[in-house]
C-alpha positions in Angstrom: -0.6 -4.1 39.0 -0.8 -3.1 42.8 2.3 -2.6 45.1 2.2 -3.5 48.6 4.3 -1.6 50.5 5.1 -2.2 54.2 4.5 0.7 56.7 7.1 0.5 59.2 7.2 2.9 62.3 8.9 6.4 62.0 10.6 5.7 65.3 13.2 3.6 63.3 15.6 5.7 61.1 15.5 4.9 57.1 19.4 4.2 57.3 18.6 1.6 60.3 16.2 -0.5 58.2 18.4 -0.5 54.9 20.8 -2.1 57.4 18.7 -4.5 58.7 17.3 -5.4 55.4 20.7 -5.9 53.8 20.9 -8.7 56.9 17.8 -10.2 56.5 18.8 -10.7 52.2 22.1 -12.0 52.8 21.0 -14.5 56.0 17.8 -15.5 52.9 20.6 -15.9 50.8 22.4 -18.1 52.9 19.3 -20.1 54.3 17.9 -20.2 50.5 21.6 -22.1 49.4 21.7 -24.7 51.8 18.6 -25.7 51.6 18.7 -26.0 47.6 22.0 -28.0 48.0 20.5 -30.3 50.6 17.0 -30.9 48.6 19.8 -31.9 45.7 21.8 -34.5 48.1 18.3 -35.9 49.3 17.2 -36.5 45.6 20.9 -38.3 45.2 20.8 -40.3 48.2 17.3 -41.6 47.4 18.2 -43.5 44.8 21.1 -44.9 46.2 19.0 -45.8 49.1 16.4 -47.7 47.2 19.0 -49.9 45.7 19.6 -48.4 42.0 23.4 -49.5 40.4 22.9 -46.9 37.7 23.0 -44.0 39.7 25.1 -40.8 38.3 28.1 -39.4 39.6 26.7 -36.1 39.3 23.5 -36.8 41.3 25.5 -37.4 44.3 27.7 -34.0 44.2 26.0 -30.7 45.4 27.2 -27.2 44.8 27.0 -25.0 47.4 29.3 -21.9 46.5 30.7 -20.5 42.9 33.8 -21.5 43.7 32.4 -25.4 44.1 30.6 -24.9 40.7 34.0 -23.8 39.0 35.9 -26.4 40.7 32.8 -29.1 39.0 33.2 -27.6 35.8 37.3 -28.2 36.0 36.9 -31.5 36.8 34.4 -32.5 34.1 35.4 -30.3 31.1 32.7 -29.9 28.6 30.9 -32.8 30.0 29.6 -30.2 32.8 27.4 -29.4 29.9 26.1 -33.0 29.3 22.1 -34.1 29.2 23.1 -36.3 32.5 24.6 -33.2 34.4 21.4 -31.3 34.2 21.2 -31.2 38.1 24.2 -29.6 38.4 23.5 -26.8 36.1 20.8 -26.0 37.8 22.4 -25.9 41.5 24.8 -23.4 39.7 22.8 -21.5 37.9 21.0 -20.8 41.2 23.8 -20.6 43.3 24.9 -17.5 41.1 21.3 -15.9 41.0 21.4 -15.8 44.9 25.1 -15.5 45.3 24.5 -12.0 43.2 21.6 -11.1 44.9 23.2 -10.9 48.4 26.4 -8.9 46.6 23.8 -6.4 45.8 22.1 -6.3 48.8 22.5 -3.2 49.5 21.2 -1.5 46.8 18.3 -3.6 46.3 17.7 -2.9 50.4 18.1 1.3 49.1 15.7 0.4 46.0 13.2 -1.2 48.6 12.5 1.2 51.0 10.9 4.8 50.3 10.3 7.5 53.2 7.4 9.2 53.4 4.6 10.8 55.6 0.8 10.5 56.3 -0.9 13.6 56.9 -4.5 13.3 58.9 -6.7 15.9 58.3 -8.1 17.3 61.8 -9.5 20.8 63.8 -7.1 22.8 65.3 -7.5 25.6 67.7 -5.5 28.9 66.5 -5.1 32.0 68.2 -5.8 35.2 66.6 -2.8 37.0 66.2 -2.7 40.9 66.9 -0.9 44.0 68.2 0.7 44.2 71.9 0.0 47.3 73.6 3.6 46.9 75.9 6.8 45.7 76.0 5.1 42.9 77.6 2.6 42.6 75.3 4.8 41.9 72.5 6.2 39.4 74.3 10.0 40.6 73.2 11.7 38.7 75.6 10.2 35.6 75.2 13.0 33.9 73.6 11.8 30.2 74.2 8.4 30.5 72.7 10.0 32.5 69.8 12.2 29.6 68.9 9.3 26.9 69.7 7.6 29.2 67.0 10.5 29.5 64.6 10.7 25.6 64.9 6.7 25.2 64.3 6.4 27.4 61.4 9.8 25.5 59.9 9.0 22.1 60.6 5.2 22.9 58.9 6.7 24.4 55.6 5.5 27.6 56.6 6.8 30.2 53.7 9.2 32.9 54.8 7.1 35.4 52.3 3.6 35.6 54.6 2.7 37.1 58.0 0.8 35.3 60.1 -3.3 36.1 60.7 -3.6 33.2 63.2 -1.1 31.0 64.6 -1.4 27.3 65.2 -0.5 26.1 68.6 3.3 24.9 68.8 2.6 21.8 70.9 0.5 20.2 67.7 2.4 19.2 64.5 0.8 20.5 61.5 0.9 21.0 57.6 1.1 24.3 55.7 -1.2 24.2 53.1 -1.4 26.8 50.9 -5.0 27.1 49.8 -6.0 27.1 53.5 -4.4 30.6 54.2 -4.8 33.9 52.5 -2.7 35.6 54.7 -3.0 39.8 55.0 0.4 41.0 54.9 3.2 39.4 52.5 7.3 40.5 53.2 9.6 40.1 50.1 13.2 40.2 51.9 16.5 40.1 50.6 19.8 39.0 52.4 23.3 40.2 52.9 25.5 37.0 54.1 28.1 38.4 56.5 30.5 40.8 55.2 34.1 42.1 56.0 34.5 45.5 57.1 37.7 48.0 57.3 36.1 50.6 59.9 37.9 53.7 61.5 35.9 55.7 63.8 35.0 59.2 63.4 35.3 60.1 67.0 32.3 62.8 66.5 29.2 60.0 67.3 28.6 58.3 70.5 28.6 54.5 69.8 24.4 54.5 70.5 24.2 56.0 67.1 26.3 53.8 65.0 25.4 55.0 61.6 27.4 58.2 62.4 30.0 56.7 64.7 31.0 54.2 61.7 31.0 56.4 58.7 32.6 53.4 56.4 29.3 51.1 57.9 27.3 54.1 56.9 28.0 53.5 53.5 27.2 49.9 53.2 23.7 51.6 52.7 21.2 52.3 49.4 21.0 56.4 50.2 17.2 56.5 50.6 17.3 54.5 53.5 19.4 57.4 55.3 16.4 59.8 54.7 15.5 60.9 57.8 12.1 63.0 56.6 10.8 59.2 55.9 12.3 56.5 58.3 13.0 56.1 62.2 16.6 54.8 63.6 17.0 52.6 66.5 20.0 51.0 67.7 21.3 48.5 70.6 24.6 47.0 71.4 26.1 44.7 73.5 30.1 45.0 74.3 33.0 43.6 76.9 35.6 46.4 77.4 38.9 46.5 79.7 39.7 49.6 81.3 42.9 51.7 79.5 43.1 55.2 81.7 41.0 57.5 83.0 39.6 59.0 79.7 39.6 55.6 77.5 38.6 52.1 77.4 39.3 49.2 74.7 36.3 47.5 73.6 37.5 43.8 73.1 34.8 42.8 71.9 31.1 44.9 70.6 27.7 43.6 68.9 25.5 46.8 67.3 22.0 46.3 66.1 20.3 49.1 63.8 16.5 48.8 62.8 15.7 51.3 60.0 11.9 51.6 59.6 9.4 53.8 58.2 8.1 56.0 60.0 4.6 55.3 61.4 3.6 59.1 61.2 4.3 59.4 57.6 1.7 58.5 54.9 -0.8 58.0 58.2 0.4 54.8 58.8 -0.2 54.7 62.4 -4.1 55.0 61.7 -4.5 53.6 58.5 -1.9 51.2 58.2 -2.2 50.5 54.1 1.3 51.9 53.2 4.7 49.5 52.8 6.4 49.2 55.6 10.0 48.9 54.6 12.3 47.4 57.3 15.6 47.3 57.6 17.5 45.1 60.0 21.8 44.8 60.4 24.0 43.2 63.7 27.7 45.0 62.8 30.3 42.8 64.7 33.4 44.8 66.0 36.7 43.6 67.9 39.4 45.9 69.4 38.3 49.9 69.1 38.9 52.4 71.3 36.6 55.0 73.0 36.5 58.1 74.6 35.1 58.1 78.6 33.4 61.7 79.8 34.7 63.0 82.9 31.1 64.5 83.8 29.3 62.1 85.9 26.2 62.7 84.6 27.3 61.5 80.9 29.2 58.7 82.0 26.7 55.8 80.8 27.4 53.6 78.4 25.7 55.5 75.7 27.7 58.5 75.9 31.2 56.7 74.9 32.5 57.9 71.8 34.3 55.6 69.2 37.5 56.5 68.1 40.6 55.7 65.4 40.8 52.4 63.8 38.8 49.0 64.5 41.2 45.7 64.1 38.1 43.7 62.7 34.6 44.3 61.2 32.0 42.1 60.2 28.1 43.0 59.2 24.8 41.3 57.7 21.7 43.1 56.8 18.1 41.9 56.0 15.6 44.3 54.2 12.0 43.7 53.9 9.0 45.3 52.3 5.9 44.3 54.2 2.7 45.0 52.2 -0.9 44.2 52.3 -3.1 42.6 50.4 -5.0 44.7 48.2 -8.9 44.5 48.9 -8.4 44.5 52.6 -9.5 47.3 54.9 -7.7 48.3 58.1 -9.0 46.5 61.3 -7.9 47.1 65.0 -6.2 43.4 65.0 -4.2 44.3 61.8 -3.1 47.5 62.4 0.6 46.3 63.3 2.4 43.3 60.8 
């Protein structure tokens, strides 16, 4: 047996068209009882018309609701059930068939309808994706076309696990299917959801080296991440501050990112490029610390303030990747940098 479905346009919602379908059943409904109840009176009135004397009560009364059909079978008792009332059964027994389908309208409008999507195959122009040689060149402040991409690479399905080897222009909707990419470098990441914090700061650390300047945060992490001999530190921040005296402000308010990454001259990676990179990302969220001001003008930047005492709240979250390539593959200039 073949099932036609109906393709309606994507530009109406699902929820729109149960709605509109649960009209269109009950309106059916509606038309479908009147015009049953009148075909009924006609077949009556016919007779009656053409002069007949033995014309039957019942062929003149129509039913028209369940209520009219319980009111019918009041009045006549178990005669309702008579050979000459067959007319009458049958009005109710339809009345009841339609009268239940527009109570369930709305699940047989849910039942009908499915949502679903046509994919056309087609060429696509990618670009080749490969290493900047500048702060410009790795487009880091970019922030529209990284969220065009984010959105691209989500609304495609694109996995979180791969790296990219080519990257499909944002302004064309596509699929991601699998057997049409073998990408070079895979990431396996886990997550750390935002975490509470009690923090007191050593006072020995300017805040541009968090790590040090938050001992407690220090400790959030695996040890072999803190080994220098085999990783590089980088950190950023971003704060609002009010002024206290001379020698001390209050930060109100404080954002720290730390990267952790290995370092690109161990193992030869910035030639070779075939070990792990192991990344390690965090944004530590502060309110309401103190800090220590230099009197010497020529350490009075913002990266020379020193954290000190206890921080009223402390929130962090962490992701930490292993990037590795596929085996089999050897180094090229465009994949020298995931």
């Amino acid at each position: 047996m073949t099932i036609t479905w109906i393709s309606i346009s994507t530009r109406w919602s699902l929820t729109s068209v149960q709605a509109s379908l649960n009209v269109i059943i009950s309106v059916l409904g509606t038309i479908g009882i009147w015009a049953f109840s009148r075909y009924w009176w006609q077949q009556g009135s016919r007779s009656v018309l053409r002069g007949k004397s033995d014309v039957p009560l019942s062929s003149l009364v129509t039913l028209a609701s369940p209520g009219e059909g319980w009111d019918a079978a009041v009045v006549l008792g178990k005669r309702f059930f008579a050979k000459e009332n067959w007319r009458l059964l049958i009005q109710l027994f339809a009345i009841l068939v339609v009268t239940t389908a527009c109570m369930l309208a709305g699940p047989i409008a849910k039942e009908s309808l499915r949502s679903t999507r046509t994919v056309q195959l087609s060429k696509l122009e990618v670009l080749q994706t490969s290493k900047g040689d500048s702060f410009l060149g790795n487009r880091l402040s970019a922030d529209v076309q990284w969220n065009d991409t984010m959105q691209s690479l989500d609304q495609a399905g694109f996995p979180y696990d791969q790296l990219l080897d080519y990257m499909p222009p944002v302004t064309a909707p596509w699929i991601y299917t699998p057997s049409e990419w073998s990408p070079t470098w895979r990431a396996s990441c886990q997550q750390y959801d935002e975490t509470t914090l009690e923090l007191t700061a050593s006072g020995n650390a300017t805040w541009a080296h968090p790590l040090d300047a938050f001992p407690a945060y220090r400790n959030t992490y695996d040890p072999s991440w803190l080994d220098i001999s085999k990783y590089r530190f980088q950190a950023d921040f971003s704060e609002e501050w009010a002024f206290i005296n001379e020698h001390e402000i209050m930060i109100k308010d404080a954002i720290f990112w730390i990267l952790i990454q290995s370092d690109p001259e161990v193992d030869d990676r910035m030639y070779s490029n075939n070990e792990t990179l192991r990344l390690s990302i965090s944004a530590v969220h502060a309110q309401n610390f103190r800090c220590q001001t230099y009197d010497d003008a020529t350490q009075a930047g913002l990266d020379m303030w020193r954290p000190i005492g206890p921080v009223q709240n402390a929130s962090y979250s962490r992701v930490e990747c292993n990037i590795t390539r596929k085996p089999g593959i050897e180094p090229s200039d465009e994949s020298k940098i995931p």
